[in-house]
C-alpha positions as CSV (number, residue, x, y, z in Angstrom):
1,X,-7.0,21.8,8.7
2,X,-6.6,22.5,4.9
3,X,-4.6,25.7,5.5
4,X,-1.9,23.5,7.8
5,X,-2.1,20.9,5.3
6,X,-1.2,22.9,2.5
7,X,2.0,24.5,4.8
8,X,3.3,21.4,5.3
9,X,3.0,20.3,1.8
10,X,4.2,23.7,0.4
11,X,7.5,23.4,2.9
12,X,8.1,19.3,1.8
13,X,7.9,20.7,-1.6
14,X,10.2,23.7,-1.3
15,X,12.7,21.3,0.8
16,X,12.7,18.5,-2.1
17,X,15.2,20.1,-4.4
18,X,17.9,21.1,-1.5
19,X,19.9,18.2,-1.7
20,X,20.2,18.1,-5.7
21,X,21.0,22.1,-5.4
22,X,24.3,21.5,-4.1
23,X,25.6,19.7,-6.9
24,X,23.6,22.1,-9.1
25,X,25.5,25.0,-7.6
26,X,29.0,23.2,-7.3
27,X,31.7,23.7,-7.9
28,X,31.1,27.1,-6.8
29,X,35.1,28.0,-6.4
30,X,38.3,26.1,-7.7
31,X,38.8,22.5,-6.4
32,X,41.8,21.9,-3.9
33,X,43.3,18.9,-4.7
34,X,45.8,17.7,-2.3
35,X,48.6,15.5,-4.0
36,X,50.7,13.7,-1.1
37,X,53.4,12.6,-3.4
38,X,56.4,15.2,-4.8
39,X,55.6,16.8,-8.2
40,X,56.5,14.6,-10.9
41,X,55.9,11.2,-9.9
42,X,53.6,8.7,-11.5
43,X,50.9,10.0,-9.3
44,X,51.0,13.5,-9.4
45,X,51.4,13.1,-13.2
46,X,48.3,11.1,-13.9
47,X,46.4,13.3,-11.6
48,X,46.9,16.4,-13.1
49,X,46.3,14.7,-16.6
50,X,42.9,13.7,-15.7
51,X,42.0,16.4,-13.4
52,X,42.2,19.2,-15.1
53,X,40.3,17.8,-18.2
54,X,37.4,16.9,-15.3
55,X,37.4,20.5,-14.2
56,X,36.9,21.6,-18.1
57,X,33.4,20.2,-17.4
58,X,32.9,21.2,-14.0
59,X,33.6,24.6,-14.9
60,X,36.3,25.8,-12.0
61,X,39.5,25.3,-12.3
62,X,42.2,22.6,-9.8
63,X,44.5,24.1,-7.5
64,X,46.9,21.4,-7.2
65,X,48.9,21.3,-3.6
66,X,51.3,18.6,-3.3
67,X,51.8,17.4,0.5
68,X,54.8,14.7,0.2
69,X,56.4,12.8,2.6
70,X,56.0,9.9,5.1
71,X,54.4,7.5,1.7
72,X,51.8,10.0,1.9
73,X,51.2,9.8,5.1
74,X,51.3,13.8,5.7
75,X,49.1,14.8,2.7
76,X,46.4,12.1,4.1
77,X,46.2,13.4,7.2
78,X,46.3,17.2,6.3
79,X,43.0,16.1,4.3
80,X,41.5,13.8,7.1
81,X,41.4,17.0,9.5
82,X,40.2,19.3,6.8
83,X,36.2,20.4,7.0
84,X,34.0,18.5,4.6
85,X,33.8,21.8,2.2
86,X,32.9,19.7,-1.0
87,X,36.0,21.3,-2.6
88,X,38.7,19.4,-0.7
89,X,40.3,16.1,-2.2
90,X,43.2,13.5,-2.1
91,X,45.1,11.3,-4.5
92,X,45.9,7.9,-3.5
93,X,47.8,5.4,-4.0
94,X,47.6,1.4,-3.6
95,X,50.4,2.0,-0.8
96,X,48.9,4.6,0.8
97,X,45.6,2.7,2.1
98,X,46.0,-0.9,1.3
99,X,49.7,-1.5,2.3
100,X,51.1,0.7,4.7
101,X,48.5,0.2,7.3
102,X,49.7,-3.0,8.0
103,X,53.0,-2.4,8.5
104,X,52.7,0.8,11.1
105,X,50.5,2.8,12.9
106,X,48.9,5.7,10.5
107,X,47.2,9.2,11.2
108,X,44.0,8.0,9.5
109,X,41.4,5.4,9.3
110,X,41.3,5.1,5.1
111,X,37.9,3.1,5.2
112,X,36.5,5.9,8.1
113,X,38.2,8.9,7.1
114,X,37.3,9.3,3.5
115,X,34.9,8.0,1.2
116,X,36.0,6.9,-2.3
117,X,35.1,9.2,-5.7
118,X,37.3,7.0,-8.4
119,X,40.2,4.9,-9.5
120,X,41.8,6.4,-12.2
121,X,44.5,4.6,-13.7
122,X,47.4,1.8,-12.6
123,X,50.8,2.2,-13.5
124,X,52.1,0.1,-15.7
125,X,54.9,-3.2,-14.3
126,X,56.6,-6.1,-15.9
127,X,58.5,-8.7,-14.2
128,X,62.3,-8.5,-15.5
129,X,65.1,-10.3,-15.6
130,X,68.7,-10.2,-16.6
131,X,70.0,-11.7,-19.5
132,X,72.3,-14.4,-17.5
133,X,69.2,-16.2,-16.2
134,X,68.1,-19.0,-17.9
135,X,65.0,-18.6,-19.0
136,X,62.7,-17.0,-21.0
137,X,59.2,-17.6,-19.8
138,X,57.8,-17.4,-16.0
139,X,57.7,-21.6,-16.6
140,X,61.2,-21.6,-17.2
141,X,62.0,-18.7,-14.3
142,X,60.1,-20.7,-11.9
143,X,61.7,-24.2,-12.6
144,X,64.9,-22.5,-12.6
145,X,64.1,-20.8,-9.3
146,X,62.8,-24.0,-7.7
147,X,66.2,-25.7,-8.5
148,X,67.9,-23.0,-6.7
149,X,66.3,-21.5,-3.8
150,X,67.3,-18.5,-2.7
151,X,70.3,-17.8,-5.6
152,X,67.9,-15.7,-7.4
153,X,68.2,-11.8,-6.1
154,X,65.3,-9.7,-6.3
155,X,66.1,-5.9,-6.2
156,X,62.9,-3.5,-5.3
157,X,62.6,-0.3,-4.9
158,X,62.4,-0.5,-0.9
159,X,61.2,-2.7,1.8
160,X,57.4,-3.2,1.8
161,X,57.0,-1.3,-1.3
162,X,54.8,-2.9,-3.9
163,X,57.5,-3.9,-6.1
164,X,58.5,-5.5,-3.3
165,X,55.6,-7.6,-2.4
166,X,55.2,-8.0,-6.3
167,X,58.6,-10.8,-5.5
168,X,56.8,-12.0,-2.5
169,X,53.5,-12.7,-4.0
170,X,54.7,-14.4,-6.9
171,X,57.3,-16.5,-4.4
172,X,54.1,-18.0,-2.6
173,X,52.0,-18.4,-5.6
174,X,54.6,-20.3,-7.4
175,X,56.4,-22.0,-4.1
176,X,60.0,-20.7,-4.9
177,X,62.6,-18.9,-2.5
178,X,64.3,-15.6,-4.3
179,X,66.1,-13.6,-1.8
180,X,65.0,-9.9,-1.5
181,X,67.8,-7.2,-2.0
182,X,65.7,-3.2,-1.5
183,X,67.4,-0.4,-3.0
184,X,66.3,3.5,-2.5
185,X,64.3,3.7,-5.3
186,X,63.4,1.7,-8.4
187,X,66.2,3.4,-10.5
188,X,68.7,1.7,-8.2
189,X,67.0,-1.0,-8.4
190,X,66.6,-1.6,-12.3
191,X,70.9,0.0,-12.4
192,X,72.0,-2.8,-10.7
193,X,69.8,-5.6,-12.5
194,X,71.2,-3.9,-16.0
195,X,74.4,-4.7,-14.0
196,X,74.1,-7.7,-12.6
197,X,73.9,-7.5,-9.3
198,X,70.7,-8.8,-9.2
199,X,68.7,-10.9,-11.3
200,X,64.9,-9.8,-10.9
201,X,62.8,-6.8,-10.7
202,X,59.1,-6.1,-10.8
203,X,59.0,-2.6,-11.7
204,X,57.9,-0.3,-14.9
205,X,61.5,1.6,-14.5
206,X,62.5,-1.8,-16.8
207,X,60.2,-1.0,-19.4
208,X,62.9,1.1,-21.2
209,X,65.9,-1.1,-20.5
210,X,63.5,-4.3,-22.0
211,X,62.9,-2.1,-24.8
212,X,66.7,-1.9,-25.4
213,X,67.4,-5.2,-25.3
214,X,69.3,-4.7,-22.3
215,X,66.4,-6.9,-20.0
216,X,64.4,-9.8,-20.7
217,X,60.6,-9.3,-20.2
218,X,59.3,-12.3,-18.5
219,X,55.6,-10.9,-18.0
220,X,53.4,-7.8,-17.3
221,X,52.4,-7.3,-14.0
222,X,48.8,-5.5,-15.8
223,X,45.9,-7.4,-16.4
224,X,46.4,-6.4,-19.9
225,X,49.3,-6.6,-22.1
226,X,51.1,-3.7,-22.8
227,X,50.8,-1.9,-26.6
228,X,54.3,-1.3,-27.0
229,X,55.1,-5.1,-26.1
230,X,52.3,-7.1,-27.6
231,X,54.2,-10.8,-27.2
232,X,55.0,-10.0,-23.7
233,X,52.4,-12.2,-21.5
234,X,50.6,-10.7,-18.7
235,X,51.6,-13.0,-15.4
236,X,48.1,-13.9,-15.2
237,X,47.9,-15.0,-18.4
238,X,51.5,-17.3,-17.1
239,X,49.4,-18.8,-14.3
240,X,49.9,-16.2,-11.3
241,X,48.5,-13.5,-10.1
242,X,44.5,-14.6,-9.4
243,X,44.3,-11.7,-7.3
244,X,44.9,-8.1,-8.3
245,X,47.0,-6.5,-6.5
246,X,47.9,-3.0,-9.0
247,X,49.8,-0.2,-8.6
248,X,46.6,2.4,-8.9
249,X,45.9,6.2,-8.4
250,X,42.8,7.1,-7.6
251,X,40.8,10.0,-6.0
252,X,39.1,10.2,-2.2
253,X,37.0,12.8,-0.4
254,X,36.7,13.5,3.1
255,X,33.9,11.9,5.0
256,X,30.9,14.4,5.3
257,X,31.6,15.6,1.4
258,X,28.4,15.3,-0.4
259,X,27.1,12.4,-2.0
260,X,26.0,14.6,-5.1
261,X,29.4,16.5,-5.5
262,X,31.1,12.8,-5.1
263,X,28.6,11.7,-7.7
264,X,29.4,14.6,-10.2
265,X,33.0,14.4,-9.6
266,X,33.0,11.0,-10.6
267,X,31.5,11.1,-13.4
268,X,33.2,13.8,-14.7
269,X,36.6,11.8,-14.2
270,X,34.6,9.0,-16.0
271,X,34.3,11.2,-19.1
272,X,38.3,12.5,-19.2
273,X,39.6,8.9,-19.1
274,X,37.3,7.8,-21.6
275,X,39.1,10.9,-24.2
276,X,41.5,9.4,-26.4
277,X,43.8,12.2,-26.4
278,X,43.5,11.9,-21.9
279,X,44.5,8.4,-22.5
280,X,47.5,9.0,-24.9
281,X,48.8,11.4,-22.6
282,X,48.6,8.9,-19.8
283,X,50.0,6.5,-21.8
284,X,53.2,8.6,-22.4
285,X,53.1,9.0,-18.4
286,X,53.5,5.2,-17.7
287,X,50.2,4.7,-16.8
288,X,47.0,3.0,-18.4
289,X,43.1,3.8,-17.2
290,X,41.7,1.5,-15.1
291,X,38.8,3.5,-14.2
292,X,36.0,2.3,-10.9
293,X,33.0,4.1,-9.7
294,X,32.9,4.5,-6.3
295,X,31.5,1.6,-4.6
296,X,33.9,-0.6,-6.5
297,X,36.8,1.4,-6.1
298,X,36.1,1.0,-2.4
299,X,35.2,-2.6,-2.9
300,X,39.0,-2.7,-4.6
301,X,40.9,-1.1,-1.8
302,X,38.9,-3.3,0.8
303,X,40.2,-6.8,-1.5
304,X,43.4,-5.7,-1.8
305,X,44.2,-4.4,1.7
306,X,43.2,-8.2,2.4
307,X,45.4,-9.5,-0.1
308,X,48.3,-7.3,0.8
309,X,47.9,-7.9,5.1
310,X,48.3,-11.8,3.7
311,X,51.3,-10.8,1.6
312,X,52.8,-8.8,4.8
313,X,52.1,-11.9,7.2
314,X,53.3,-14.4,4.8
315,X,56.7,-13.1,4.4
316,X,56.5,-11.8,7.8
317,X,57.5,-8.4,5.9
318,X,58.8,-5.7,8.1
319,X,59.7,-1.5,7.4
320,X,63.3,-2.4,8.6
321,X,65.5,-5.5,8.8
């Protein structure tokens, strides 16, 4: 009896430490990172920022593979149907698994498919206006608005793109009517509000033009004001906003990767956006750290995919017209 009782003790004690060996032992090559966006953008920018410092401390370097098209769609699914090889993850983006889901079918399930490692950063928005609109606080925009529904244009960047439902949320919070004009792309977009051609954007591509003097900075679409424009309110700080609702990049997994390698990831992350010299650089990229472990990044996109679906309904937003 002893000699079966010490077998089974020796084997529980040899099998105790194989769970944390495999974050011991990983990385054990480079990390794939799949970037379903073109090279460039805001997300593939921050990502590389703050990914390769992470791998500094892991010890292997990134091989960055950028997947665009279909709003991410492609690079999401390529990951979905890849093997749970602990070296396999995926950017995201607010659109990619909060928004688009409720406007058509997608290839994945984001709350089955993956499993979150962390938000990294949000991209920074203000609400603009153009110079011929009187006002110069959200107060004034909204009492202006309310005296004359639906002659306020709103350009975005594209139907049922965030800047999009940036107009829409602030049209139910504050009970105005602005009519929606999309453009492809937010430079289109912010070129004809320079112009004129339409009065309102909520987009960072104004940030420059505000800058110039050319656009009137009503508020920041961040919970935080912006460095570079200190007596510009946040539009939560103007009454709006309760909910979140960001334009964020963050990092998922595959379902099946391990919770230790999720853990270590994460935390490495943790550490680069917590350099100053990570967060300069991100900074110059448009973007500001807004950093969540993993059950509250998940407990983010689950908030906001609600808030968004109520957005979508509200406006009873569609991909075409």
């Amino acid at each position: 009896m002893r000699r079966r009782a010490f077998t089974a003790g020796a084997f529980a004690t040899a099998a105790a430490p194989a769970a944390p060996a495999i974050a011991q032992e990983w990385p054990s090559k480079p990390l794939r990172m799949v970037i379903p966006y073109p090279p460039g953008g805001p997300s593939d920018v921050s990502t590389r920022i703050v990914m390769d410092r992470a791998a500094q401390s892991l010890g292997q370097p990134i091989v960055f593979d950028n997947k665009a098209g279909a709003s991410g769609m492609i690079g999401g699914e390529f990951v979905k149907n890849q093997p749970a090889d602990n070296h396999t993850f995926l950017t995201t983006t607010t659109a990619m698994v909060c928004i688009t889901r409720h406007l058509q079918p997608i290839p994945f399930d984001p709350d089955k498919d993956f499993v979150t490692v962390s938000r990294m950063v949000t991209s920074w928005g203000i609400f603009a206006i153009h110079p011929s609109v009187p006002a110069r606080t959200v107060a004034e925009f909204v009492a202006y608005a309310k005296a004359n529904p639906g002659k306020i244009n709103f350009g975005s960047s594209g139907l049922a793109t965030i800047t999009h439902l940036f107009g829409e949320m602030l049209q139910l919070e504050a009970g105005i009517k602005m009519t929606h004009v999309p453009y492809r792309g937010s430079a289109p977009a912010t070129n004809a509000l320079v112009a004129g051609e339409v009065q309102a954007q909520f987009d960072q591509t104004c940030l420059p033009h505000v800058k110039a003097g050319k656009l009137i900075g009503l508020a920041m679409l961040s919970n935080i004001r912006h460095p570079d424009f200190p007596d510009i309110p946040t539009l939560r700080e103007a009454g709006y906003r309760k909910e979140e609702g960001d334009s964020w990049f963050g990092i998922l997994a595959p379902t099946g990767t391990s919770p230790e390698v999720i853990a270590r990831l994460d935390k490495a992350i943790a550490e680069a956006v917590r350099s100053p010299d990570i967060v300069d650089k991100l900074h110059k990229g448009g973007c500001y750290v807004t950093y969540l472990n993993p059950p509250d990044f998940r407990n983010r996109i689950t908030a906001e995919t609600e808030l968004f679906g109520k957005i979508i309904k509200a406006g009873d937003i569609k991909l075409s017209n």
